[in-house]
N, C-alpha and C positions, 0 to 999 in steps of 0.2 A: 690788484687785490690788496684788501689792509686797509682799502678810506674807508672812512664814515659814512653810514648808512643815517637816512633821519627819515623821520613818517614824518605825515601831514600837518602835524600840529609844532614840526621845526625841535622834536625831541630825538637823542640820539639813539636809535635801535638795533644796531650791529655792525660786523665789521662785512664790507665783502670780499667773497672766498671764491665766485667764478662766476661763467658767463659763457651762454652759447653764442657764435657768431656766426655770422653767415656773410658772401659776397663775394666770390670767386673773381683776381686773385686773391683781391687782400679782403680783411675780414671787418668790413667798415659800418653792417649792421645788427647789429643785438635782438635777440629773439627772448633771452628771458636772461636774469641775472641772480644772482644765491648772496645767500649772509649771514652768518652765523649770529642769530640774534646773543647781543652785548647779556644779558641775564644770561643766560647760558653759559656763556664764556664765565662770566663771573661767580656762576657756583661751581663750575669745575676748578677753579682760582681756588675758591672759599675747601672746597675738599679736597685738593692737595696740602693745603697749610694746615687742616685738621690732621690728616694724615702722616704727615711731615713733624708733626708735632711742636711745628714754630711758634709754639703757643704768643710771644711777642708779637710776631706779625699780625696772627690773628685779631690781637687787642687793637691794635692800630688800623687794621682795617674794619673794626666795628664801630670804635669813633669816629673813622672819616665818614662813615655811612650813615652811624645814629639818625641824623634828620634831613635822611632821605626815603620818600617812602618807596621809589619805585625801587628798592634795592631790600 
């Protein structure tokens, strides 16, 4: 859990978070896998710092972002 998730097009889309397995003993194959898409993660990011009031960090993370647009 925690690599990088990427779609088709080789963009990064989340972190993964679990996985069903299957294969009596060991569990050697995957029936479906989860990931907490990376936008998600990063606006609960973004509203903890509003809420926290770190108004600094907030500025710093709107510059690193400015010209991106998937963010």
């Amino acid at each position: 859990s925690g690599s990088p998730v990427f779609d088709a097009h080789g963009q990064l889309f989340g972190l993964h978070t679990a996985g069903f397995g299957y294969g009596y003993p060991k569990m050697i194959n995957s029936v479906i896998e989860f990931a907490q898409p990376l936008l998600t993660i990063f606006e609960k990011f973004v509203c903890n710092l509003k809420e926290s009031g770190n108004t600094q960090m907030l500025d710093r993370v709107k510059e690193a972002v400015a010209d991106n647009d998937k963010l």
